[in-house]
Residue frames as qw, qx, qy, qz and C-alpha x, y, z in Angstrom:
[[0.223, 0.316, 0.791, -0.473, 63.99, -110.83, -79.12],
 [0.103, 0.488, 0.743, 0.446, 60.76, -111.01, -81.54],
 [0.083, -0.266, 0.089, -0.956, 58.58, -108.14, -81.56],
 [0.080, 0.182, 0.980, -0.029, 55.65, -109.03, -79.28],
 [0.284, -0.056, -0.281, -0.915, 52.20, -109.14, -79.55],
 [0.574, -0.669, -0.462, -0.097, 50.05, -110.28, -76.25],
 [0.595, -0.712, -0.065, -0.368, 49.96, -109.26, -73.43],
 [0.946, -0.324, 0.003, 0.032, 52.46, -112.21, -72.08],
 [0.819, 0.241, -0.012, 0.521, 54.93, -111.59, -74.53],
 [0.030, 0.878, 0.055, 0.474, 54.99, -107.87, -73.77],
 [0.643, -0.731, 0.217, -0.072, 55.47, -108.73, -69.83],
 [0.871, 0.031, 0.139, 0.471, 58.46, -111.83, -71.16],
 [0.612, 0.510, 0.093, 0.597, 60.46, -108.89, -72.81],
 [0.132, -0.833, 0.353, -0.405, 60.17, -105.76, -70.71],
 [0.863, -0.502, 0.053, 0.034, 61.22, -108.82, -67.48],
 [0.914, 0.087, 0.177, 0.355, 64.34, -110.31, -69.87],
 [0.360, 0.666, -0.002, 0.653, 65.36, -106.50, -71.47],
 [0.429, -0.816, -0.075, -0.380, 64.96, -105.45, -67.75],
 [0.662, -0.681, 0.294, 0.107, 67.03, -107.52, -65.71],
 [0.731, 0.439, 0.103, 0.512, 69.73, -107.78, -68.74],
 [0.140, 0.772, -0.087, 0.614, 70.12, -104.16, -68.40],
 [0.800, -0.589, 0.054, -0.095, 70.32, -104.53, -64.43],
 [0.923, -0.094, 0.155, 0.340, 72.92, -107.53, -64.59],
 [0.464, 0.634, -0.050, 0.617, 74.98, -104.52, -67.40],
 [0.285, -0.851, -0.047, -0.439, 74.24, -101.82, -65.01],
 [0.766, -0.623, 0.151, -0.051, 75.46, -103.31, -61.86],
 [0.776, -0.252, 0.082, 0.573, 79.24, -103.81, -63.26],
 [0.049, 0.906, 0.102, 0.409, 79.21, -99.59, -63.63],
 [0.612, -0.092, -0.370, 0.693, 82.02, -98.97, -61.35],
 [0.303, -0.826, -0.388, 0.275, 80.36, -96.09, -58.87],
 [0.308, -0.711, 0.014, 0.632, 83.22, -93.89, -59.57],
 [0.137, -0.147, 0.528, 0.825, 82.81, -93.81, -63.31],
 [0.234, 0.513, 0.791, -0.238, 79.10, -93.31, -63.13],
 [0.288, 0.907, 0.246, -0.184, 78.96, -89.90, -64.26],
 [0.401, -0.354, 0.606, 0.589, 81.50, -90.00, -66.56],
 [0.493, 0.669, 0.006, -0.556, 80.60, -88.48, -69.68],
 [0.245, -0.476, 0.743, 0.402, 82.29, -91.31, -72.24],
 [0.546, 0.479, 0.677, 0.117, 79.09, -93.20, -74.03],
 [0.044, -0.213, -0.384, -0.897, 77.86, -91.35, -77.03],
 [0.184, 0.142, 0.319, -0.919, 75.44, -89.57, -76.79],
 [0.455, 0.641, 0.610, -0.100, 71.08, -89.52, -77.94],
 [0.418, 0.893, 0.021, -0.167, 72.26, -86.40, -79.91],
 [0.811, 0.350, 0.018, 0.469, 74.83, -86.57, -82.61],
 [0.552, 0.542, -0.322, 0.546, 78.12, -85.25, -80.91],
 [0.521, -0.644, 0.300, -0.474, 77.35, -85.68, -77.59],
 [0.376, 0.222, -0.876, 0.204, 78.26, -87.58, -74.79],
 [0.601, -0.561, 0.126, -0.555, 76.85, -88.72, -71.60],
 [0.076, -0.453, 0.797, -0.393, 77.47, -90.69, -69.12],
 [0.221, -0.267, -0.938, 0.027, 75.69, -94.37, -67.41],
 [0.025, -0.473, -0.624, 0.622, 74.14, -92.51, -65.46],
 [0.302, 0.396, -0.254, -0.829, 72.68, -90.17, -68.08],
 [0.342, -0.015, -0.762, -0.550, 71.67, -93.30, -70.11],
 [0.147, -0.310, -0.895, 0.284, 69.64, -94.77, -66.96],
 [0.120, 0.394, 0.213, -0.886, 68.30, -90.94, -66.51],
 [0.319, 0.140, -0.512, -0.785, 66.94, -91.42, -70.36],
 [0.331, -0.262, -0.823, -0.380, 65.22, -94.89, -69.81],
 [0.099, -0.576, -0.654, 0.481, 63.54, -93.72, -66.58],
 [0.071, 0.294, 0.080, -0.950, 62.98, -90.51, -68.25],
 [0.413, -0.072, -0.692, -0.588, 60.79, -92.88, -71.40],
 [0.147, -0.205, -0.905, 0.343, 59.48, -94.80, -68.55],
 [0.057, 0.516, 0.443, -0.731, 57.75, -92.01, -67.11],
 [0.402, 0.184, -0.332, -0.833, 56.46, -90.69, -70.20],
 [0.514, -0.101, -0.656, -0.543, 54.43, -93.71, -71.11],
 [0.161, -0.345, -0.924, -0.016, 53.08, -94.18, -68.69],
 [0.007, 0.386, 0.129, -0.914, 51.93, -90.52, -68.07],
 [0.253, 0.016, -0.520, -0.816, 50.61, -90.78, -71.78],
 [0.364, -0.186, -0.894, -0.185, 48.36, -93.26, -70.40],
 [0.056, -0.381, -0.466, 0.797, 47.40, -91.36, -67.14],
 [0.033, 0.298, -0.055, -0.952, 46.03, -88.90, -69.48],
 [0.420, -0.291, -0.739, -0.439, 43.89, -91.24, -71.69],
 [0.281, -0.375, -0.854, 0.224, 42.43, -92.62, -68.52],
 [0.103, 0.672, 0.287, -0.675, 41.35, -88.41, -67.45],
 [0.507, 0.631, 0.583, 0.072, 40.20, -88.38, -71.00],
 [0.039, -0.900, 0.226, 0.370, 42.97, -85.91, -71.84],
 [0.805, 0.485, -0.062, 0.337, 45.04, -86.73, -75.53],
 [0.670, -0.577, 0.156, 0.440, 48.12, -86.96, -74.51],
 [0.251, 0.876, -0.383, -0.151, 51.19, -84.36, -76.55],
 [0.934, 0.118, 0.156, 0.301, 53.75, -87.60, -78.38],
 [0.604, 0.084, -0.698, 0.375, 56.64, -87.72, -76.84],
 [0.323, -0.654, -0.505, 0.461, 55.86, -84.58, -74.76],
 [0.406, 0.800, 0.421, 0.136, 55.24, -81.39, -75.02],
 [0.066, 0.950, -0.218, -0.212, 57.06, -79.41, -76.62],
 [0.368, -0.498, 0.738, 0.269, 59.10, -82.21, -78.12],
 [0.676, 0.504, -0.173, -0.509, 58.85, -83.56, -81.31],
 [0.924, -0.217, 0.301, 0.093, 59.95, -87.50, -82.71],
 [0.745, 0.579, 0.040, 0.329, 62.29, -86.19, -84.94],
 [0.015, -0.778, 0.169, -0.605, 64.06, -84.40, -82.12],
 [0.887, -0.261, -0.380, 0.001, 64.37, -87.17, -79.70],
 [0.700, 0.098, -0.387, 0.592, 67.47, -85.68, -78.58],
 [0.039, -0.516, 0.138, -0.844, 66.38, -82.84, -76.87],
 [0.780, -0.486, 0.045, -0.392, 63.77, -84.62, -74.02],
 [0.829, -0.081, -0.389, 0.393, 67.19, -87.07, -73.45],
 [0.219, 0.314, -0.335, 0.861, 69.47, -83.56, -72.74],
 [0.559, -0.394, 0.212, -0.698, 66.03, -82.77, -70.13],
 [0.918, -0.288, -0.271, -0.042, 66.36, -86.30, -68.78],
 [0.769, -0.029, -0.517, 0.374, 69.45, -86.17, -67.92],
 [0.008, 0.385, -0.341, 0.858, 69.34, -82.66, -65.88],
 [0.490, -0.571, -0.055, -0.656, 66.51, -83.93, -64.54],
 [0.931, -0.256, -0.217, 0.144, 68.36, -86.96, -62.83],
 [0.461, 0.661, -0.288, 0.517, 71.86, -84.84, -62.50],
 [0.370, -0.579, 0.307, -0.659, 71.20, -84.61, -58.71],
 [0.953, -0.113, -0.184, -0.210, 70.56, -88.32, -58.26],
 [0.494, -0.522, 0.694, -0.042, 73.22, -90.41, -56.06],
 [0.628, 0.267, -0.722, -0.115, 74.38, -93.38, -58.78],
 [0.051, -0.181, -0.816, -0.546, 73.02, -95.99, -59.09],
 [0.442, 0.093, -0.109, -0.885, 69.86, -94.94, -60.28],
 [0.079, -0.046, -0.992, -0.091, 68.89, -98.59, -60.31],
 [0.070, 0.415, 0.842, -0.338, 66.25, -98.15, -57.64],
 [0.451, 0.487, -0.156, -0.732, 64.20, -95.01, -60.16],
 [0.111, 0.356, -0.846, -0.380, 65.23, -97.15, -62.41],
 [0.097, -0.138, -0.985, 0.031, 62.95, -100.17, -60.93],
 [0.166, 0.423, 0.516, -0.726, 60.45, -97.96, -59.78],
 [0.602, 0.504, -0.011, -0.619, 59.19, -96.65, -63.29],
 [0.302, 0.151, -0.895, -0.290, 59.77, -100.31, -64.81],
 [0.046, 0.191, 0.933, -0.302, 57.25, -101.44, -62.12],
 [0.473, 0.517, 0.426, -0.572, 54.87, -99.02, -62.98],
 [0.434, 0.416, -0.610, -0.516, 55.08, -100.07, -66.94],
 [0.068, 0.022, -0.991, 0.110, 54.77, -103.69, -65.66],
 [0.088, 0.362, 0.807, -0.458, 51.37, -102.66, -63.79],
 [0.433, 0.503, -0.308, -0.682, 50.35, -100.50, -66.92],
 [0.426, 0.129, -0.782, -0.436, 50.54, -103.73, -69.35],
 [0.158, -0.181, -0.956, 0.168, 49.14, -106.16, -66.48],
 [0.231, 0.459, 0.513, -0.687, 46.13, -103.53, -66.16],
 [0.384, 0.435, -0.447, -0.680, 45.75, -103.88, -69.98],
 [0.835, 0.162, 0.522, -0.067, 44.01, -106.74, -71.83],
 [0.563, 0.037, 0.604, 0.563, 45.31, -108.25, -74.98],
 [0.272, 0.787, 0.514, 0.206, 42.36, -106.10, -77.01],
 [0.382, -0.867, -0.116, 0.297, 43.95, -103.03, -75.49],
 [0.368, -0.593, 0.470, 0.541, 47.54, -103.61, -76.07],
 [0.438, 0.070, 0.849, 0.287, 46.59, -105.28, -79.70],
 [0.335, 0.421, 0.843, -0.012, 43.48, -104.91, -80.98],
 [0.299, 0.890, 0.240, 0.245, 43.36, -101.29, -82.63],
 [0.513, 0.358, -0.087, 0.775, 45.73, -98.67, -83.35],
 [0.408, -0.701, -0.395, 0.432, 46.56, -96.45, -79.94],
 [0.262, -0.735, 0.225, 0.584, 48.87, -93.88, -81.47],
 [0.143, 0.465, -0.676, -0.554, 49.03, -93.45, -85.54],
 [0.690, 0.178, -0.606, -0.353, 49.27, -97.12, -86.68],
 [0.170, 0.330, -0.834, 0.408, 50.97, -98.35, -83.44],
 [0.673, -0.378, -0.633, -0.062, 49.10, -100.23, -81.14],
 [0.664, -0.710, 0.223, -0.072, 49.59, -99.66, -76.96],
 [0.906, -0.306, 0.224, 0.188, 51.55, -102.54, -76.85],
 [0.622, 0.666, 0.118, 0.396, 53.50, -101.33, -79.83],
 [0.156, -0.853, 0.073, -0.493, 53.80, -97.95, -78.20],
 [0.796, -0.569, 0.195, -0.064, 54.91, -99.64, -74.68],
 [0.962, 0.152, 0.171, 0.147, 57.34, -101.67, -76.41],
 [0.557, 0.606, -0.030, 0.567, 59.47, -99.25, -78.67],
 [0.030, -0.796, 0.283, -0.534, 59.82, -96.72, -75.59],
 [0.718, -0.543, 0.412, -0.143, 60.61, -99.26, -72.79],
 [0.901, -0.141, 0.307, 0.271, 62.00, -103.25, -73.52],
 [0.752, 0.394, 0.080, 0.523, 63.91, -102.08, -76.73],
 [0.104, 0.889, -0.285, 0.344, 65.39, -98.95, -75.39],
 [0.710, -0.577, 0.378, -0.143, 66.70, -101.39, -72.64],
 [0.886, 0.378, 0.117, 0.242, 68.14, -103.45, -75.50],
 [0.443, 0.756, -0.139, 0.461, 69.92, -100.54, -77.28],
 [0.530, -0.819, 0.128, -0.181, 70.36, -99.53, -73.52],
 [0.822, -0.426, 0.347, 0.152, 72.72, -102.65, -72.37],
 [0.780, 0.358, 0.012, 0.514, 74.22, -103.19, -75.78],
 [0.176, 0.865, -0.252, 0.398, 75.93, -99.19, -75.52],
 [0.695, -0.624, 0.330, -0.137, 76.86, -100.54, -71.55],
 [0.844, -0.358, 0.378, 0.129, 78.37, -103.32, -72.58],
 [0.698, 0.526, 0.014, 0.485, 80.69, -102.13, -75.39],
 [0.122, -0.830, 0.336, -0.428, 81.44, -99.41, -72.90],
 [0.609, -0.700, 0.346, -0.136, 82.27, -101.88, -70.39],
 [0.929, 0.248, 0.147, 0.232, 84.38, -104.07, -72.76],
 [0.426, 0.747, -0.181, 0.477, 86.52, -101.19, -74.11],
 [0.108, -0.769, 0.485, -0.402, 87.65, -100.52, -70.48],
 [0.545, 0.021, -0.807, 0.227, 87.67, -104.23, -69.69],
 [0.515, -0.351, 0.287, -0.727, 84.98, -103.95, -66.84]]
């Protein structure tokens, strides 16, 4: 999928990277949810579906937090604080404890902080997501993009080589 860059395309990709993952998600066999067998965000780990769903709801929630915080005129700490982008693996290992308690399938989290990313971009104008750099060089939309539709990408592809190898 192209990288976008309105407003429209932004909504087309998180929808298509959204219910892809879903469609992956839903042939997770309940009893091998929290099975530790994917690779891991950190090199020599594992984790489990449920651990990867825990990560994209855990990105979810960050961006749109970061945005909360613009809006109370508070710079937000990239990714979060205490976490650094070169270190990415360390706010996954605190995603997934923070979902560890969750009943599989996480679907419905899952939909919940995709809806509020939806109502983030659809409360954004093109100038917003586009029109000057939000973060660095990045744009919003930019910024929206790399931590939501394409982690859903990277998301389904890991799913569905996992669910191939065991013939799900």
């Amino acid at each position: 999928m192209p990288v976008p860059h309105t407003e429209d395309e932004l909504l087309r990709a998180l929808t298509e990277t959204s219910g892809a993952l879903t469609r992956a998600l839903q042939r997770v066999p309940a009893e091998r949810a929290r099975e530790a067998s994917l690779p891991g965000h950190r090199t020599g780990t594992r984790m489990s579906p449920a651990d990867l769903v825990a990560y994209l709801i855990g990105w979810n929630e960050l961006v749109v937090s970061w945005h909360d915080d613009r809006a109370r005129g508070i710079e937000p700490q990239l990714p979060a604080p205490g976490f650094t982008w070169n270190q990415l693996g360390s706010p996954a290992q605190k995603f997934y404890r923070d979902h560890a308690d969750v009943p599989w399938p996480l679907l419905q989290r899952l939909d919940a902080a995709h809806d509020r990313i939806v109502a983030l971009v659809r409360g954004l104008d093109n100038g917003e997501l586009y029109g000057a750099p939000w973060y660095r060089t990045y744009t919003a939309g930019r910024m929206i993009q790399l931590n939501t539709s394409s982690p859903y990408t990277n998301a389904r592809r890991r799913l569905r080589t996992w669910l191939r190898a065991d013939r799900l």
